[in-house]
Each structure stands twice: as structure tokens, then as C-alpha cells.
N, CA, C and O of each residue as an XYZ file, in Angstrom:
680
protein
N     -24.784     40.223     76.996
C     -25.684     40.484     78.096
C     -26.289     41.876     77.907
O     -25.701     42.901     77.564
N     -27.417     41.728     78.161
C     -28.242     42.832     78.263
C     -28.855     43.315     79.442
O     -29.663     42.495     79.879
N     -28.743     44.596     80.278
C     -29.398     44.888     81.450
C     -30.129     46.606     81.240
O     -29.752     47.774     81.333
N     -31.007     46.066     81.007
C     -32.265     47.294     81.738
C     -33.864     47.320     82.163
O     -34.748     46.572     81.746
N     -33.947     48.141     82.889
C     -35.084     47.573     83.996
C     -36.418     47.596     83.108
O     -37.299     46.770     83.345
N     -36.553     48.453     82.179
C     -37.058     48.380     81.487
C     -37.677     47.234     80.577
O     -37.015     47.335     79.545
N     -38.599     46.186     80.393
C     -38.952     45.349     79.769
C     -39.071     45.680     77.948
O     -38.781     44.969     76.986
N     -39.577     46.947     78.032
C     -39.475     47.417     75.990
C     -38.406     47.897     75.675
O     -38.067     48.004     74.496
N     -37.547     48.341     76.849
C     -35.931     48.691     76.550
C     -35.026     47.532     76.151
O     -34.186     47.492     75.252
N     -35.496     46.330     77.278
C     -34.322     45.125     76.787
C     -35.409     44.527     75.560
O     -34.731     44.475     74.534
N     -36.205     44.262     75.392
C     -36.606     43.723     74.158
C     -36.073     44.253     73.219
O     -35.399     43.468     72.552
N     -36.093     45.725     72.719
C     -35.818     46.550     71.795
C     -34.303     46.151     71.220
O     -33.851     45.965     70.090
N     -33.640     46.106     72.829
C     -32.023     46.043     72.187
C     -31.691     44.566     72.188
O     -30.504     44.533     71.864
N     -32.012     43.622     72.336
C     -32.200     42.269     72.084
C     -32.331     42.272     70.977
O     -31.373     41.878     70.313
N     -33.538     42.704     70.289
C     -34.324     42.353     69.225
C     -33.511     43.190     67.919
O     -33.807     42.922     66.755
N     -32.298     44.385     68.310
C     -31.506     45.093     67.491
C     -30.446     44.102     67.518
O     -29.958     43.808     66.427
N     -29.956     43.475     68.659
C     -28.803     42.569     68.585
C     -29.592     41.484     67.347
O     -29.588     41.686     66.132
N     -30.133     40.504     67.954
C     -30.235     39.479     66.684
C     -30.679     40.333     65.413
O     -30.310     39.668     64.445
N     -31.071     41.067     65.131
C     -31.288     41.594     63.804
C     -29.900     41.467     62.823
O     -29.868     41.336     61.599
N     -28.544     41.567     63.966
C     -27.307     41.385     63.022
C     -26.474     40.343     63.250
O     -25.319     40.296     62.826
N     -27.179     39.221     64.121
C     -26.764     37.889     64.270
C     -26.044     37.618     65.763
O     -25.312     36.656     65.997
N     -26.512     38.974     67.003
C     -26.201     38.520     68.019
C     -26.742     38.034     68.586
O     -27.858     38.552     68.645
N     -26.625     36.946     69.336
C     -28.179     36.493     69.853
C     -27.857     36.788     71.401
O     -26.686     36.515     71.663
N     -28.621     37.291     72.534
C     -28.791     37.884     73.756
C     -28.771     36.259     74.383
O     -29.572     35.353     74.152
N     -27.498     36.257     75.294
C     -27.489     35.273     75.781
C     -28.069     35.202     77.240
O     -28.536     34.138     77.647
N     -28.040     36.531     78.173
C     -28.792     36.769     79.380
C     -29.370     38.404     79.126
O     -28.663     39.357     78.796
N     -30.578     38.422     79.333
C     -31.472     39.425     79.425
C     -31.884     39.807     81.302
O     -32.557     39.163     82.108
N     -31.302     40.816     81.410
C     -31.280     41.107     82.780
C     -32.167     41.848     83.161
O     -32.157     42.702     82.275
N     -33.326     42.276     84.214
C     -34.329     43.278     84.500
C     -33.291     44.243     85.606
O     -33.603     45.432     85.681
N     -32.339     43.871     86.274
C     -31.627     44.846     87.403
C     -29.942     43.801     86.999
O     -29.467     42.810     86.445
N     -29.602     45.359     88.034
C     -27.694     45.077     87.852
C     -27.587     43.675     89.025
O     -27.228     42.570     88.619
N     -27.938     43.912     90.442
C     -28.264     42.633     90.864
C     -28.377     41.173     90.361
O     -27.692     40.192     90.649
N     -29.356     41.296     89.593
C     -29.306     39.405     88.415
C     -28.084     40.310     87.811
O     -27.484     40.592     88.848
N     -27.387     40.909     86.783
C     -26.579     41.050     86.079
C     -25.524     40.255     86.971
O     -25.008     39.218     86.555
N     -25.203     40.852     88.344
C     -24.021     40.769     88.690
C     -24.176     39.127     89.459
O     -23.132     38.822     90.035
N     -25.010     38.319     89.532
C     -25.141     37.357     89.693
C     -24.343     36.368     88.887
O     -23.588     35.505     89.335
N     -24.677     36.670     87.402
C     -24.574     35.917     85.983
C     -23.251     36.268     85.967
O     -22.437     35.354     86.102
N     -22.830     37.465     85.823
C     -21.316     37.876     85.519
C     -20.570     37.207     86.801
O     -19.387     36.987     86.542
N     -20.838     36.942     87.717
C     -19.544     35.928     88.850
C     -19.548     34.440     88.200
O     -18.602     33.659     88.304
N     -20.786     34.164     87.498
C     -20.575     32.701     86.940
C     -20.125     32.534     85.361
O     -19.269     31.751     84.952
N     -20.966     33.528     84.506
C     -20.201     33.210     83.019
C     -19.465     34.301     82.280
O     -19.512     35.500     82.555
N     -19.003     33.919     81.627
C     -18.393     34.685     80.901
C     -19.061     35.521     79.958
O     -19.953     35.044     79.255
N     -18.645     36.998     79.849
C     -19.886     37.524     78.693
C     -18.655     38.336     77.592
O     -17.782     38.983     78.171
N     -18.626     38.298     76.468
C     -18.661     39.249     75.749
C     -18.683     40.425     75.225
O     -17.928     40.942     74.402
N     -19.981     40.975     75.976
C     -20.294     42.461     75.482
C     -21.150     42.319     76.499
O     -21.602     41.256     76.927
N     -21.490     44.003     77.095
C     -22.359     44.202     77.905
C     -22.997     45.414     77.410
O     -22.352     46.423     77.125
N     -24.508     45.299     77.288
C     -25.191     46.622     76.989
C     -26.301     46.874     78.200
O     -27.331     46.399     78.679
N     -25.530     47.757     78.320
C     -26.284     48.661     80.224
C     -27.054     49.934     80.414
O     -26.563     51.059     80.505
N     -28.042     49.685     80.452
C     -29.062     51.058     80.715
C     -28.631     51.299     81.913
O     -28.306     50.550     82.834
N     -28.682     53.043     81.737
C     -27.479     53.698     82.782
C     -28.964     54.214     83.941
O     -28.699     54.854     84.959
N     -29.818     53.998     83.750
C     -30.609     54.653     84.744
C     -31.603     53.472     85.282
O     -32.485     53.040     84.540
N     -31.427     52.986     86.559
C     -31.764     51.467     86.747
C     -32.328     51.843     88.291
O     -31.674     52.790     88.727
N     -33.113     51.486     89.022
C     -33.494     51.270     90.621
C     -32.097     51.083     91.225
O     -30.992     51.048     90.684
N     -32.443     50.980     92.409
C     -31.405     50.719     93.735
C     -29.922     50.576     93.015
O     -29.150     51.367     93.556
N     -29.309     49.849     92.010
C     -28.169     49.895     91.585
C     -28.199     50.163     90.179
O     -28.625     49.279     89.436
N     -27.653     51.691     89.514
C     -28.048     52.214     88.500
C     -26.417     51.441     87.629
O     -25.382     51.079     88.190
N     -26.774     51.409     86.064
C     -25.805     51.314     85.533
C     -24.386     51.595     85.508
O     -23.625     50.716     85.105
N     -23.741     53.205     86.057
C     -22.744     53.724     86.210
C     -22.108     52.664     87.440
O     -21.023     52.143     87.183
N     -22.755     52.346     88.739
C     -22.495     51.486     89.585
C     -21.893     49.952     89.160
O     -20.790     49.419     89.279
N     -23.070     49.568     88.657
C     -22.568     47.962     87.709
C     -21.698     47.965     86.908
O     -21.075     46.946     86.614
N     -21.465     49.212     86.353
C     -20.060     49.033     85.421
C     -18.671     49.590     86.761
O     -17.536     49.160     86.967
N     -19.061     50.123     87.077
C     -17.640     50.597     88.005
C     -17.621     49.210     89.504
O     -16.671     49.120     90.282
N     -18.650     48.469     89.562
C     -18.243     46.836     90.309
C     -17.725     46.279     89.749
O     -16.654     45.876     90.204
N     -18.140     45.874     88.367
C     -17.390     45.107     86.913
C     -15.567     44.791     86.721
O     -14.757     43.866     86.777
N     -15.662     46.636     86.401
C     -14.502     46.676     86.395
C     -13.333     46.029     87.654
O     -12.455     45.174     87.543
N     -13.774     46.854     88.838
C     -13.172     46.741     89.699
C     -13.109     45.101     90.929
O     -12.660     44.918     92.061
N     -13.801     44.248     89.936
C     -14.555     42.592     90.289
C     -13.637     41.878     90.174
O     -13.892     40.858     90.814
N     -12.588     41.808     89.670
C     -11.308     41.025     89.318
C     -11.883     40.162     88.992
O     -11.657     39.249     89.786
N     -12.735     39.778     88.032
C     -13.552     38.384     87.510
C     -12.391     38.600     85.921
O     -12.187     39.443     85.048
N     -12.062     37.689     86.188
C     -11.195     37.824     84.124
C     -12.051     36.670     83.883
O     -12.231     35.655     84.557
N     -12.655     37.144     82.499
C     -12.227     38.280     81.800
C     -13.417     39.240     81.434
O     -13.646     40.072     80.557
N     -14.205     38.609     82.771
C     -15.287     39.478     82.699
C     -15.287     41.315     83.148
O     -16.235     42.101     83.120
N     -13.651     41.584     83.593
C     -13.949     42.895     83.994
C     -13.228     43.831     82.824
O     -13.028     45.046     82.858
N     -12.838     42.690     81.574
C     -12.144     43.571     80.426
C     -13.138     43.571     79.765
O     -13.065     44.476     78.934
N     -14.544     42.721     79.656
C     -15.646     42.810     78.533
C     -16.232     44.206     78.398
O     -16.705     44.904     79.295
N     -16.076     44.546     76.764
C     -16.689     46.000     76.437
C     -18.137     46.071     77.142
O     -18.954     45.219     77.490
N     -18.087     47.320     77.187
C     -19.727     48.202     77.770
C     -20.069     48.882     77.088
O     -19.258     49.801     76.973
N     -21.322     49.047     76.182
C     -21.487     50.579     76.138
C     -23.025     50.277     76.592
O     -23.794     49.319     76.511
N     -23.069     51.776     77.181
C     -24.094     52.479     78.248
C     -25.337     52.666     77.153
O     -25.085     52.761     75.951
N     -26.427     52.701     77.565
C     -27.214     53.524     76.832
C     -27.831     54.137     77.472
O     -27.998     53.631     78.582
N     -28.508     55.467     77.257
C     -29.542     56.441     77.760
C     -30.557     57.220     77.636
O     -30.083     58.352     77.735
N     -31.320     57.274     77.528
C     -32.758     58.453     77.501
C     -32.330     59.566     77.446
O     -32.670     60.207     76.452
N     -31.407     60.263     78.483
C     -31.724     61.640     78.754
C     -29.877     61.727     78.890
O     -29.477     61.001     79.800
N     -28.995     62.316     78.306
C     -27.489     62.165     78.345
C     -27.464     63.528     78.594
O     -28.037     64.135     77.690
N     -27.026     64.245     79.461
C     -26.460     65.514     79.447
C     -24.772     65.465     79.704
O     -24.346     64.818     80.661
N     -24.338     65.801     79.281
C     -22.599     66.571     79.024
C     -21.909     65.401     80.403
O     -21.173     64.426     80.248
N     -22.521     66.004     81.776
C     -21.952     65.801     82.719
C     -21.752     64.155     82.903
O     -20.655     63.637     83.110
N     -23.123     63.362     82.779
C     -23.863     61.653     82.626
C     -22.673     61.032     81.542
O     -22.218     59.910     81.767
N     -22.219     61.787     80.410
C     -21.433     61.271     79.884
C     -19.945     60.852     80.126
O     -19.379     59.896     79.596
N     -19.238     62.032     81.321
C     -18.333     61.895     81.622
C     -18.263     60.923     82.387
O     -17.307     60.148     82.397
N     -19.729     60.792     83.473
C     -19.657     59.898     84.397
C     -19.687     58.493     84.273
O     -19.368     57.677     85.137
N     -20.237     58.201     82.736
C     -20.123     56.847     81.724
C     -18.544     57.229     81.787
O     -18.053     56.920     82.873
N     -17.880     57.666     81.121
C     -16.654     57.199     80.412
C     -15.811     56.876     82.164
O     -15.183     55.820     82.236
N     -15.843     57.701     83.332
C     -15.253     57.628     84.438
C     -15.512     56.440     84.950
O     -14.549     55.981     85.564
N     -16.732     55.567     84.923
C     -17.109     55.100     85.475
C     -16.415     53.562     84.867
O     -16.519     52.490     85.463
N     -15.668     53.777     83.486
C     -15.011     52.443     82.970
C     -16.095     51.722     81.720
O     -16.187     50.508     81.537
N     -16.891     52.821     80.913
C     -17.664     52.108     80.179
C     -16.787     52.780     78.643
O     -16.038     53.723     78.391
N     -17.310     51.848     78.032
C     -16.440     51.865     76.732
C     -16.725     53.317     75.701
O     -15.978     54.235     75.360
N     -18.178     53.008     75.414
C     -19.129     53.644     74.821
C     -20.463     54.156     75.325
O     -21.096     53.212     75.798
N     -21.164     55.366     75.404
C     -22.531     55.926     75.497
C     -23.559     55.841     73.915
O     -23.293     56.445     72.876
N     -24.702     54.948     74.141
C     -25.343     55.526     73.359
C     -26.723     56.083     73.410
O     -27.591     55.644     74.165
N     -26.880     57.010     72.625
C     -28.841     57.334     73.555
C     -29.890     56.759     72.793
O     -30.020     56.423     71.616
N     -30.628     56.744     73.850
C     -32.111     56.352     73.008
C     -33.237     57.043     72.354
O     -33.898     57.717     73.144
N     -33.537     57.059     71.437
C     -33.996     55.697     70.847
C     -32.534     55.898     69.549
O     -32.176     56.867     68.879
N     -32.051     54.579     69.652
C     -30.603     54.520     69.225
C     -31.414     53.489     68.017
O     -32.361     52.770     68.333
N     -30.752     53.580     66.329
C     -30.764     52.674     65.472
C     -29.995     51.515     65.777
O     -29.013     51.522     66.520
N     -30.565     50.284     65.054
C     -30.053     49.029     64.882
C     -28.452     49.373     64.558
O     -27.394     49.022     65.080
N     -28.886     50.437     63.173
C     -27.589     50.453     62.675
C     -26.200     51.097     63.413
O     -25.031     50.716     63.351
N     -26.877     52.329     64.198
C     -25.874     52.706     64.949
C     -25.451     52.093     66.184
O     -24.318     52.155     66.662
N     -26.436     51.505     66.653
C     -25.766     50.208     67.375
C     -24.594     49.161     67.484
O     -23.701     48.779     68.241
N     -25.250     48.904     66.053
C     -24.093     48.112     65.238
C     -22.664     49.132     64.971
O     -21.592     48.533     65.062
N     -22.637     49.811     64.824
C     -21.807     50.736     64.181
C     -20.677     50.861     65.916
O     -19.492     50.530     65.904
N     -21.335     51.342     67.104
C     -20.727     51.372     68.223
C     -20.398     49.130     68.824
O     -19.624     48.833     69.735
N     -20.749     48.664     68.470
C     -20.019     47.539     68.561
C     -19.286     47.302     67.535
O     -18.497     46.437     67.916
N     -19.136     47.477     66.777
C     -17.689     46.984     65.531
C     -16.511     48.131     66.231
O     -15.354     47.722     66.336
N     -16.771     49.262     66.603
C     -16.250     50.140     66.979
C     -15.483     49.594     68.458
O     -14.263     49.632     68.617
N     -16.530     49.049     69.558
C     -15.851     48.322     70.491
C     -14.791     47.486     70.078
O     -13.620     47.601     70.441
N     -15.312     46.522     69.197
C     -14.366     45.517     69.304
C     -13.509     45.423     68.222
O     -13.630     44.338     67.653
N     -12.659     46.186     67.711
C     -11.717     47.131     67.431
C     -10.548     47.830     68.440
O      -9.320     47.781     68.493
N     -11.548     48.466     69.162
C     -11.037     48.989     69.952
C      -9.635     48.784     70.650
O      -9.932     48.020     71.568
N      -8.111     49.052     70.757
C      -7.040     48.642     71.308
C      -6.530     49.407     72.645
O      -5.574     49.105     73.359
N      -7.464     50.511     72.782
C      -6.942     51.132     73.849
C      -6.794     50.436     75.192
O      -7.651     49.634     75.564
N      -5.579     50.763     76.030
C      -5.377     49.461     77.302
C      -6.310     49.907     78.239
O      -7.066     50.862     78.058
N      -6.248     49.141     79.343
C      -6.971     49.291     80.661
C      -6.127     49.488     81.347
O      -4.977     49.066     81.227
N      -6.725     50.428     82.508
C      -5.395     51.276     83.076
C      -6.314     51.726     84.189
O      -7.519     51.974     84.151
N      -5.212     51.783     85.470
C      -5.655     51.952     86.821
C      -4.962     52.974     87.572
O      -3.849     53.031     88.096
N      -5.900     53.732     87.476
C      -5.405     55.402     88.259
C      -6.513     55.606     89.109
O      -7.689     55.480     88.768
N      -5.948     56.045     90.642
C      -7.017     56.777     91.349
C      -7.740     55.183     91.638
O      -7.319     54.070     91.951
N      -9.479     56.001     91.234
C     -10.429     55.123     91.676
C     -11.209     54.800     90.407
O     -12.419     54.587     90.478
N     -10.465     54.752     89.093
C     -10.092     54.260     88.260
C      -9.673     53.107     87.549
O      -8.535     52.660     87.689
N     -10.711     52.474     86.621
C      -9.797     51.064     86.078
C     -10.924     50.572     84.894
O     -12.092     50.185     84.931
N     -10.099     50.762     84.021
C     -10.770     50.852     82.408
C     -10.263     51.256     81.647
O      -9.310     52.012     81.832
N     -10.856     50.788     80.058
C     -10.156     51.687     79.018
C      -9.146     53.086     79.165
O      -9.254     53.615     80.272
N      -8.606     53.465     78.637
C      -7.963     54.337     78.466
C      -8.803     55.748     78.132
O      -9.661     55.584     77.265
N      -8.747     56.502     78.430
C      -9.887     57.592     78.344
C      -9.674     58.301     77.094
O     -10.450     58.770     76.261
N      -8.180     58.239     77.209
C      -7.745     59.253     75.233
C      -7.566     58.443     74.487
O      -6.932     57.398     74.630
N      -8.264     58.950     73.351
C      -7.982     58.550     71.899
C      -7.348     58.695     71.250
O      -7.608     59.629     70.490
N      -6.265     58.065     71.047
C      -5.217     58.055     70.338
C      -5.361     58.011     69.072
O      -5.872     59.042     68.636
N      -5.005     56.873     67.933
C      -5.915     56.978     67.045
C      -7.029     56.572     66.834
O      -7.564     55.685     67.500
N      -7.742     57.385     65.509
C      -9.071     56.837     65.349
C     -10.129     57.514     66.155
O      -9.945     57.320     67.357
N     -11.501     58.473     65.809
C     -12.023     58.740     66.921
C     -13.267     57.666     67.307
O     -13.383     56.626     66.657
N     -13.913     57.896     68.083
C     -15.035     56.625     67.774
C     -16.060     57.072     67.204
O     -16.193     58.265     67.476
N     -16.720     56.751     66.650
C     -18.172     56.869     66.051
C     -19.298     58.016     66.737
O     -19.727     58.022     67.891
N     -19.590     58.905     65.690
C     -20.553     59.849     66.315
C     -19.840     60.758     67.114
O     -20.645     61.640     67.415
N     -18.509     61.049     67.719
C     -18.420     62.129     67.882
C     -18.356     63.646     67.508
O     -18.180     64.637     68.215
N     -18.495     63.545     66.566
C     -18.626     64.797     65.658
C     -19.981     65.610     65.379
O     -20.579     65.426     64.319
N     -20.425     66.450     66.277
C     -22.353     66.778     66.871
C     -22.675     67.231     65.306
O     -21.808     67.660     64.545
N     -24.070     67.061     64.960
C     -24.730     67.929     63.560
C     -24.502     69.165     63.551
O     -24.189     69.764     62.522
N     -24.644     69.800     64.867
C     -24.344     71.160     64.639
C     -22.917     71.703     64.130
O     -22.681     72.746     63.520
N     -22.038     70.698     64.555
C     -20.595     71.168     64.161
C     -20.366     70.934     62.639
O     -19.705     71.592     61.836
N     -21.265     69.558     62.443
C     -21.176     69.398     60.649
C     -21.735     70.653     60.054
O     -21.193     71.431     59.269
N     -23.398     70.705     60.796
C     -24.266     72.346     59.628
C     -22.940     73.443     59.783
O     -22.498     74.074     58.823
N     -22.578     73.509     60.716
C     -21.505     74.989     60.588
C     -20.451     74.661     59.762
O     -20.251     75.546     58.929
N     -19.665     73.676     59.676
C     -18.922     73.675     58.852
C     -19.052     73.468     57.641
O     -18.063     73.762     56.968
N     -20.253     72.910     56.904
C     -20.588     73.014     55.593
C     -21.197     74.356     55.191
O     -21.342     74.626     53.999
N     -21.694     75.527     56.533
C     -22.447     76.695     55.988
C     -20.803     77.567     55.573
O     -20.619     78.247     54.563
N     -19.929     77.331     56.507
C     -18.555     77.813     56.320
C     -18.125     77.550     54.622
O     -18.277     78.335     53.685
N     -17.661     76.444     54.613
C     -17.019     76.083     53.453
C     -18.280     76.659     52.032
O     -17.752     76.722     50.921
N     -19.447     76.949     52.079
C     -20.699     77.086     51.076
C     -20.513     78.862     51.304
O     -20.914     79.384     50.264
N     -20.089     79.839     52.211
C     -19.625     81.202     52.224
C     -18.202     81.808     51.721
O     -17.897     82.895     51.231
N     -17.582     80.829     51.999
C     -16.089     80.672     51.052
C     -16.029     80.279     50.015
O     -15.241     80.880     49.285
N     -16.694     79.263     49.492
C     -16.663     79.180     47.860
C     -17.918     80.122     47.189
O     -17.899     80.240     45.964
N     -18.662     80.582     47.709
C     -19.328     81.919     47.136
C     -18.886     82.820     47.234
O     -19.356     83.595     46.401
N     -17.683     83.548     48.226
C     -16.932     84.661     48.216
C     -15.582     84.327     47.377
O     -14.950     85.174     46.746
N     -15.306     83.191     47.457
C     -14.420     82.895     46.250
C     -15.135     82.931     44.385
O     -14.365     82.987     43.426
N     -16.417     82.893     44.248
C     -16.652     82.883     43.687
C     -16.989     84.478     42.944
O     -16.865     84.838     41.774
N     -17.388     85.108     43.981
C     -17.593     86.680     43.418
C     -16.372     87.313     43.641
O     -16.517     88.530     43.530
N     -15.048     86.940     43.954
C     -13.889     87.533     43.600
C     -13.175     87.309     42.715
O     -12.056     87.789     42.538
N     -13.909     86.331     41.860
C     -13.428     84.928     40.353
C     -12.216     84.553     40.555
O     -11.211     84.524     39.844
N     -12.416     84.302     41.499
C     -11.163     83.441     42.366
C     -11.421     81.851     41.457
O     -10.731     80.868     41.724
């Protein structure tokens, strides 16, 4: 299932799903039809644009969860977004979604965060106002957490150490 209000948003990620043989079995314009479909079938995977009218994504995933529909409230999520700042992310992972990804997101990394879902072994667990995945990563991290900037610094690091190793003929 696919939900965002967006018409070139759900095409886009439709059209990235079958590119690797998923085929979009409900294409949703609001969480409303989403949450219609999800009391009657069963889904799989859910990919949710987090910024939606009257009921935004973070909402539809934290009804989901908390829907007692089995086994529709264990089906992976990941979020996607336009505009992710630090805080939007926490409120994805709080909110019981699996994965964040932003837009304009590759086919491939797409792909890359669903093999990654469904993999995934961490339990579901109910704390508070809470009920979803497990928030720590135990093993394994998931995909893409590691920012470019932390890679450029650590390769400018290791490229100043083997040149100061090098002029000490170390």
C-alpha cells in the first residue's frame, strides 16, 4: 500500500515499487481511504507520506499500530518526506514507523530500505503511548545511517594520518 496525497508522489513510488517487481496493490490519495482498506485487507508493506491534509502520516501510522487489526498493525512502514528535520524524524520512529526516507529518494535506495525492513527482527513492544518496533538497534545498523559528512571527515582524517605517517617514514 501506498498513501500520499500527492498524485506524482504516489505514482513515482508505485512506479519505483514495480520497477523491482512490487506491484502496488492499493494506491491511496489520504490516510482516511488508507484506513478504510487496512480494516478490510491485509497489507504487507506500507509506504506513507508523512505530510498529508486533515490526517497526516505520523497519525495513520500511530492508529495502525495501535488498531489491533493482526496483522495489519505488525506490517512494516517506512515514512517518506520532503523536508525531514532531526526532530520529524524522531517523531517517525515514536510514532511506530519502521523506516524514514526523503525525497526525492532512488528506486535503488528504496529498495535497499525494504530488504532492510523485511529483515528486520527487532520485536514490537508497548511502553507508554507506545507500540512498535523496538527503537534500539541491536545488531546491524539500518541503511544510510551514517551522514556524508561523517564519511568526508573520516576519510579527510585517515588521508592526514597516512601523510603524517608518511613524512615521519613511518
Amino acid at each position: 500500500m501506498v498513501v500520499d496525497d500527492s498524485p506524482f508522489g504516489l505514482d513515482i513510488t508505485a512506479s519505483a515499487l514495480l520497477g523491482f517487481g512490487i506491484k502496488t496493490r492499493y494506491a491511496c490519495h489520504s490516510a482516511a481511504e488508507a484506513i478504510d482498506i487496512l480494516k478490510e485487507q491485509s497489507i504487507d508493506l506500507l509506504v506513507v507520506d508523512t505530510e498529508m491534509p486533515e490526517m497526516d502520516g505520523y497519525q495513520l501510522v500511530r492508529w495502525l499500530r495501535r488498531s489491533g487489526l493482526d496483522p495489519n498493525a505488525f506490517a512494516p512502514v517506512i515514512m517518506t518526506a520532503t523536508h525531514m528535520r532531526r526532530s520529524r524524524v524522531a517523531e517517525a520512529r515514536d510514532c511506530g514507523a519502521n523506516f524514514v526516507i526523503t525525497k526525492p529518494f532512488s528506486a535503488a535506495s528504496l529498495l535497499e530500505r525494504i530488504v532492510w525492513v523485511s529483515r528486520d527482527t527487532r520485536p514490537f513492544l508497548e511502553v507508554g503511548d507506545y507500540f512498535g518496533p523496538d527503537r534500539r538497534f541491536r545488531r546491524g545498523n539500518p541503511p544510510g545511517e551514517e551522514r556524508r559528512a561523517d564519511v568526508l571527515r573520516k576519510a579527510q582524517f585517515e588521508a592526514e594520518k597516512a601523510a603524517a605517517a608518511a613524512e615521519s617514514g613511518e
